[in-house]
DSSP file (Angstrom, degrees, kcal/mol; ACC not computed):
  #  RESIDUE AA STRUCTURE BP1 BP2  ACC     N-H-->O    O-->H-N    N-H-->O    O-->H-N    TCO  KAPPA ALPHA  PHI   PSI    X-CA   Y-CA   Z-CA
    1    1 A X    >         0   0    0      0, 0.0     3,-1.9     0, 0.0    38,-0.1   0.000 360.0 360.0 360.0 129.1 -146.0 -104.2  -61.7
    2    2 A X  T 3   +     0   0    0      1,-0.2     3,-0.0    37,-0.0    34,-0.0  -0.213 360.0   8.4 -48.1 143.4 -143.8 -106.9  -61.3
    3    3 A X  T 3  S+     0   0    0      1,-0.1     2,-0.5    34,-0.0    -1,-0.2   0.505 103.6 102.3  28.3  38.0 -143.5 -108.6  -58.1
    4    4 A X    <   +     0   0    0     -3,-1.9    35,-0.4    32,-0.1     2,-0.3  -0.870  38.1 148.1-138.8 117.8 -146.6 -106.7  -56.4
    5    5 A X        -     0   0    0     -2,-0.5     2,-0.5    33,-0.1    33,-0.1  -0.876  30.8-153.4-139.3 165.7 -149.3 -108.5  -56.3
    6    6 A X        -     0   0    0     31,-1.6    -2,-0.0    -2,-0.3     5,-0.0  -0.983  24.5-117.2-138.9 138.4 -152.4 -108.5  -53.5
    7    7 A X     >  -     0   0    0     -2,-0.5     4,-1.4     1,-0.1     5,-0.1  -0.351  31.8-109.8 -65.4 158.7 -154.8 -111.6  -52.6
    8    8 A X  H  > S+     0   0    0      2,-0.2     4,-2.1     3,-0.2     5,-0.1   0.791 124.6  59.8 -63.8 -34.1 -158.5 -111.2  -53.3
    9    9 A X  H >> S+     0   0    0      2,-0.2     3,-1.8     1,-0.2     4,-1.0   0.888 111.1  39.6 -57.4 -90.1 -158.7 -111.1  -49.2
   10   10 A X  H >> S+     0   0    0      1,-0.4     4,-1.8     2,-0.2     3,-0.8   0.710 116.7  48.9 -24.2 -46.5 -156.4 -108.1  -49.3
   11   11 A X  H 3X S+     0   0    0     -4,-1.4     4,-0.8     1,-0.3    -1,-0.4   0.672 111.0  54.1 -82.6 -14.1 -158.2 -106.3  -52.7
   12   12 A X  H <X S+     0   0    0     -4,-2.1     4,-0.8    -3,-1.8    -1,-0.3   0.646 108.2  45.0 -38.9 -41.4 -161.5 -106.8  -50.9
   13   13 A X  H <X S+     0   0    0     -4,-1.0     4,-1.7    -3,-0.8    -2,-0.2   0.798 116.2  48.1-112.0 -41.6 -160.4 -105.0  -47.7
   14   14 A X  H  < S+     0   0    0     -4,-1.8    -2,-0.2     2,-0.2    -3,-0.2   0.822 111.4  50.1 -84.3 -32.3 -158.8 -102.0  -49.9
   15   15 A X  H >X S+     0   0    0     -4,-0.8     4,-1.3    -5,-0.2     3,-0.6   0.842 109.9  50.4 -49.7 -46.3 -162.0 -101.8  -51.9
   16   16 A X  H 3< S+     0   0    0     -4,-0.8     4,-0.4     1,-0.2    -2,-0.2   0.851 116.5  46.1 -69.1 -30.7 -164.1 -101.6  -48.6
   17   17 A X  T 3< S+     0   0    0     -4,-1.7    -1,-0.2     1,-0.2    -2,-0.2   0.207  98.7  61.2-114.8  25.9 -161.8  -98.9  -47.5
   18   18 A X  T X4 S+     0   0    0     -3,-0.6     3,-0.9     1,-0.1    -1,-0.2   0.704  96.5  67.5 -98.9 -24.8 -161.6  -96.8  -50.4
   19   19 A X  T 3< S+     0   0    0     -4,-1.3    -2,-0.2     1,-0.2    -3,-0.1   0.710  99.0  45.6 -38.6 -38.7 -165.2  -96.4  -49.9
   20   20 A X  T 3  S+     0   0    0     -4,-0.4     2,-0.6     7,-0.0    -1,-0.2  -0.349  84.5 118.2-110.3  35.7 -165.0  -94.3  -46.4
   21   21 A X    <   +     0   0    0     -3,-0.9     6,-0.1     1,-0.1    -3,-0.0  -0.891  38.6 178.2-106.6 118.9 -162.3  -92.1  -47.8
   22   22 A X        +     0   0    0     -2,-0.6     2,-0.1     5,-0.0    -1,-0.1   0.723  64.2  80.2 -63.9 -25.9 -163.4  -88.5  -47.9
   23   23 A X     >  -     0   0    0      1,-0.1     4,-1.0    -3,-0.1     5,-0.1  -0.421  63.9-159.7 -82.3 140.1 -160.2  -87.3  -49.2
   24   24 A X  H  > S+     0   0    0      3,-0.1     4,-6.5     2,-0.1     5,-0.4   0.745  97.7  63.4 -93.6 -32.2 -159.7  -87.8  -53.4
   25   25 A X  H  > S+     0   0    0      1,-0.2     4,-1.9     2,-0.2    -1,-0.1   0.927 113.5  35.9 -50.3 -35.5 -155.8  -87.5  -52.8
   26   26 A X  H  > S+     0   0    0      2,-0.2     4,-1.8     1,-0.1    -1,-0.2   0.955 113.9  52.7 -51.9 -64.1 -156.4  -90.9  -50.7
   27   27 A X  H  X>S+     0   0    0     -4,-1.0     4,-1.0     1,-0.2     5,-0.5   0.986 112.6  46.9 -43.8 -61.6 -159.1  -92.6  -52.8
   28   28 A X  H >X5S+     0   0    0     -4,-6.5     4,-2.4     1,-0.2     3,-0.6   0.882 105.3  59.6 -75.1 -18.7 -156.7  -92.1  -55.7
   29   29 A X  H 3<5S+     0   0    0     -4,-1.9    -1,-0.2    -5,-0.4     5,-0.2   0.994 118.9  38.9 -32.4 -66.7 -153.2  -93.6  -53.5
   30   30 A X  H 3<5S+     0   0    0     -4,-1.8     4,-0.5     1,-0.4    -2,-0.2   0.338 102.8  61.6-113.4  17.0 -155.4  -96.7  -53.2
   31   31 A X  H <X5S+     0   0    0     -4,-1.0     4,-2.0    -3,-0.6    -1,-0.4   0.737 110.1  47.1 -55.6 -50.2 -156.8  -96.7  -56.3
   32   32 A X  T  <<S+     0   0    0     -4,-2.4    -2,-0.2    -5,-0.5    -1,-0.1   0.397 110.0  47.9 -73.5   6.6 -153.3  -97.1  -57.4
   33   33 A X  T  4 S+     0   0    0     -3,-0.2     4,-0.3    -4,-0.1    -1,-0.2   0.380 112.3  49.8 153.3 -65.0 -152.3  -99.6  -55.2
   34   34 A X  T >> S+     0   0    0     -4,-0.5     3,-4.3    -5,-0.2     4,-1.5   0.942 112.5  46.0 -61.3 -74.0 -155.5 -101.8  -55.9
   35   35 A X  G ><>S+     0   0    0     -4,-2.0     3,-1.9     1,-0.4     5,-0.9   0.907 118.2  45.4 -50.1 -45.5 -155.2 -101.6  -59.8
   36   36 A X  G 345S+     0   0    0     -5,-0.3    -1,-0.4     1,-0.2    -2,-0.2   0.421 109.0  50.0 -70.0  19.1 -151.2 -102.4  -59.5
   37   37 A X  G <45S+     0   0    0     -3,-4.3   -31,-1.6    -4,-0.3    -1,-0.2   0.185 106.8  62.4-134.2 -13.3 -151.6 -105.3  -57.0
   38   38 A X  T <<5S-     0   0    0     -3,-1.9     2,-0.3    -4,-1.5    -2,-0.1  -0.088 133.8 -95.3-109.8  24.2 -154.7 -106.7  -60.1
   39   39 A X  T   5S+     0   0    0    -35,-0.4    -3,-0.2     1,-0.2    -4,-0.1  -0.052  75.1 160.7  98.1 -14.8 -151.6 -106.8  -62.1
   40   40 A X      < -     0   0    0     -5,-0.9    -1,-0.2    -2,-0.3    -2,-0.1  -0.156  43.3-110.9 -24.8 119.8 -151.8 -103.2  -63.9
   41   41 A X     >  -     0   0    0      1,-0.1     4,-2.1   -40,-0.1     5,-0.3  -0.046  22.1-118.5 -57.8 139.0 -148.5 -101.8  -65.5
   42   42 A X  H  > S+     0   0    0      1,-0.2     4,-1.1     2,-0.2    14,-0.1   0.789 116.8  59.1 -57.2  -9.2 -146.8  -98.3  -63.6
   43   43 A X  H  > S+     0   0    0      1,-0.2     4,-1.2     2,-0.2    -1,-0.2   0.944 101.1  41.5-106.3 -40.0 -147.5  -97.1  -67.0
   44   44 A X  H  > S+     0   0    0      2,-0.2     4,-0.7     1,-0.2    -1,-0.2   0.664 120.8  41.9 -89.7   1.4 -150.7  -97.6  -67.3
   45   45 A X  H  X S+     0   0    0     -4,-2.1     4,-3.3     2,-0.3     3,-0.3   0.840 108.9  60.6 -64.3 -40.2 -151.6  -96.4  -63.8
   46   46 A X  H  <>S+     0   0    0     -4,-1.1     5,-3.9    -5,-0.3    -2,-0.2   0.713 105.9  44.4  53.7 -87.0 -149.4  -94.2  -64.5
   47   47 A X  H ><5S+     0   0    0     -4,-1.2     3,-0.9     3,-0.2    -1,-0.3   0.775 114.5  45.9 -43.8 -67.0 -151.7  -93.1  -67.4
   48   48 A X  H 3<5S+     0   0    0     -4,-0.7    -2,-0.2    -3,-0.3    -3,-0.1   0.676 109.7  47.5-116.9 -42.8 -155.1  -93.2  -65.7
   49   49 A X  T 3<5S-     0   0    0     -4,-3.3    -1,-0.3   -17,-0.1    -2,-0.2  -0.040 105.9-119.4-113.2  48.5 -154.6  -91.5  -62.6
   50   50 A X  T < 5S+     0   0    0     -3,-0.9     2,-0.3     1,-0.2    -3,-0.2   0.829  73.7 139.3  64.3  62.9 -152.5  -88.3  -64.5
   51   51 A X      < -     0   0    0     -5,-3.9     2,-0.2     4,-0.0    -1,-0.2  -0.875  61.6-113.2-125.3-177.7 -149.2  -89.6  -62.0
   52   52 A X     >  -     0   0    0     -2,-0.3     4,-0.7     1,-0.1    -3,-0.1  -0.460  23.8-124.8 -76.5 162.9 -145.8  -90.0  -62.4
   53   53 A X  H  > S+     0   0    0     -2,-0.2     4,-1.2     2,-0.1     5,-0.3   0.804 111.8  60.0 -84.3 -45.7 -144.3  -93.8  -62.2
   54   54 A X  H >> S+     0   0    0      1,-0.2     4,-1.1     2,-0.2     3,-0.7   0.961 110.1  49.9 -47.8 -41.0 -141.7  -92.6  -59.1
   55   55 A X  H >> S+     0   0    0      1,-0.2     4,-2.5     2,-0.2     3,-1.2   0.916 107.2  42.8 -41.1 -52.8 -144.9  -91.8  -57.4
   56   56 A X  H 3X S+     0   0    0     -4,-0.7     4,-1.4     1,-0.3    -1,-0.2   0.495 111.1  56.5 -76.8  -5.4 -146.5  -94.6  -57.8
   57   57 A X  H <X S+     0   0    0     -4,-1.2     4,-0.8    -3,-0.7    -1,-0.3   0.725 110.1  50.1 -86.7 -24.7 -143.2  -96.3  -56.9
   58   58 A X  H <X S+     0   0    0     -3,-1.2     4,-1.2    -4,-1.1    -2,-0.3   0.880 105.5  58.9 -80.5 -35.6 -143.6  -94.0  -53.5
   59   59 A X  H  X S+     0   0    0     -4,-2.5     4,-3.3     1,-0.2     5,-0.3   0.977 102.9  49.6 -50.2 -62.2 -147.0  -95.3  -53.2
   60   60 A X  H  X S+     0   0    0     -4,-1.4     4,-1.7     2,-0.2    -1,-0.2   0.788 111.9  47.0 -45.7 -37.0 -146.0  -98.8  -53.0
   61   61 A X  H >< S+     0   0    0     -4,-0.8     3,-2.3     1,-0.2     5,-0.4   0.948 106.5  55.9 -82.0 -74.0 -143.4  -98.3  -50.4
   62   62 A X  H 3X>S+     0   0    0     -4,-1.2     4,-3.4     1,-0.2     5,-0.8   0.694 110.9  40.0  20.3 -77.9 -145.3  -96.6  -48.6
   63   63 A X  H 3<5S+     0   0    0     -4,-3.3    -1,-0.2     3,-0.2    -2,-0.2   0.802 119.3  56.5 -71.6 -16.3 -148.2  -99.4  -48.3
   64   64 A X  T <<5S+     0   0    0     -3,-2.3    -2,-0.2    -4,-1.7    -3,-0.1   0.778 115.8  29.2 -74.4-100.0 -145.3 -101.8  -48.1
   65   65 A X  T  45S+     0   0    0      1,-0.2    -3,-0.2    -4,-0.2    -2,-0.2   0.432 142.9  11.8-174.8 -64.3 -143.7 -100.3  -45.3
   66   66 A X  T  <5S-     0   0    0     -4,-3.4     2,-0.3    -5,-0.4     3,-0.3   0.889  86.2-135.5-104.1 -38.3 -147.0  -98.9  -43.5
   67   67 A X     >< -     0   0    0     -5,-0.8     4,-1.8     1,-0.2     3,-0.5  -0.921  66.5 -25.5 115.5-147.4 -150.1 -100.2  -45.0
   68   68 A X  H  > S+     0   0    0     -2,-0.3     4,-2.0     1,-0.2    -1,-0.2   0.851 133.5  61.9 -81.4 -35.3 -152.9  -98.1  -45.7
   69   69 A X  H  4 S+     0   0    0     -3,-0.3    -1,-0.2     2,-0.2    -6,-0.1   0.639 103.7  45.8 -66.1 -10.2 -152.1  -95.7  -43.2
   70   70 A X  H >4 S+     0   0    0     -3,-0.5     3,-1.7    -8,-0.3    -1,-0.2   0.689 110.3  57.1 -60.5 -62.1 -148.8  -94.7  -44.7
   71   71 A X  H 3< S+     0   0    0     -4,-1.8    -2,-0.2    -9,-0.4    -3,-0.2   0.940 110.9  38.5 -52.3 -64.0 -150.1  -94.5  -47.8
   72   72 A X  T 3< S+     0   0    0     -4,-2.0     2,-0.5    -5,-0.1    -1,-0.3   0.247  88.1 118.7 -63.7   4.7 -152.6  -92.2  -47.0
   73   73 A X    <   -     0   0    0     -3,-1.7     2,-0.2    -5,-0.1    -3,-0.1  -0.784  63.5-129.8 -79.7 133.3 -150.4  -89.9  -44.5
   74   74 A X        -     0   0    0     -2,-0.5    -2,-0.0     1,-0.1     3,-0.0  -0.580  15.5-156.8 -86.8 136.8 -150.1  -86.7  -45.6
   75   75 A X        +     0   0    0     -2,-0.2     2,-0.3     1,-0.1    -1,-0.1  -0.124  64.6  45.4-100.2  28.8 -146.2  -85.6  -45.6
   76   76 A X        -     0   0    0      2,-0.0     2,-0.2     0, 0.0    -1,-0.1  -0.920  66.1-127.2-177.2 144.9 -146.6  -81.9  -45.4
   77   77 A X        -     0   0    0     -2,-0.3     2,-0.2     1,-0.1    -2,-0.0  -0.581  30.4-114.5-101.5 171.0 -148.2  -79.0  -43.8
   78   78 A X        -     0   0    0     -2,-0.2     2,-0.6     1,-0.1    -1,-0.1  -0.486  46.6-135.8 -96.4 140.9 -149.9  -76.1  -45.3
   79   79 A X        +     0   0    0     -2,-0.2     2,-0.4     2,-0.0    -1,-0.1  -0.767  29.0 169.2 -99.8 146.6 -147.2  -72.9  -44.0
   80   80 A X        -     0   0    0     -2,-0.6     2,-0.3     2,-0.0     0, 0.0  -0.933  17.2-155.6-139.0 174.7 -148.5  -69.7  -42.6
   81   81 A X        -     0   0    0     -2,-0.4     2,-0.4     2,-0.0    -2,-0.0  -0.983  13.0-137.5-157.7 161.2 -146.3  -67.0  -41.0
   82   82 A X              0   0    0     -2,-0.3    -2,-0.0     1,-0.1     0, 0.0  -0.993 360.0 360.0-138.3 119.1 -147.7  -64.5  -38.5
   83   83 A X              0   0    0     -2,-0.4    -1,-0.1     0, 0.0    -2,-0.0   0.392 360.0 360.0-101.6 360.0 -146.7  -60.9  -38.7
C-alpha cells in the first residue's frame, strides 16, 4: 500500500508478537499489517487473508492511531438477554 511502510526494527517487533497471540482474528490483523508495511498491495492481502480492502483500510488506522493494541481490540460484545 502506498505510503505505509514499516522499518525492519518495527517488522521484527510485530513478527515477535504475532508469535504470543492466541487469538487467529489477531494473528491475522497483524499479519496484515506486516505483509502491507513489506510493501504488499490491499489487493493482494486482500486476496490471502479472504478480507475486504475497507478492512484492511480499518486495520491500518487502527495500528496508526493505536498500535498493536488497537489493532487487536475487539469492538464488540457477544449479547445475551436474561429472561
Amino acid at each position: 500500500m502506498k505510503n505505509f511502510t514499516l522499518s525492519e526494527k518495527e517488522i521484527k517487533s510485530l513478527r515477535a508478537t504475532h508469535k504470543t497471540l492466541k487469538e487467529k482474528w489477531a494473528a491475522d490483523r497483524l499479519k496484515a499489517i506486516i505483509s502491507l508495511g513489506n510493501g504488499w498491495t490491499l489487493e493482494e492481502v486482500a486476496e490471502i487473508l479472504l478480507l475486504d480492502i475497507e478492512t484492511l483500510r480499518n486495520y491500518i488506522k487502527a495500528f496508526e492511531s493505536g498500535g498493536v493494541e488497537a489493532l487487536v481490540e475487539r469492538h464488540y460484545q457477544r449479547g445475551f438477554s436474561i429472561r
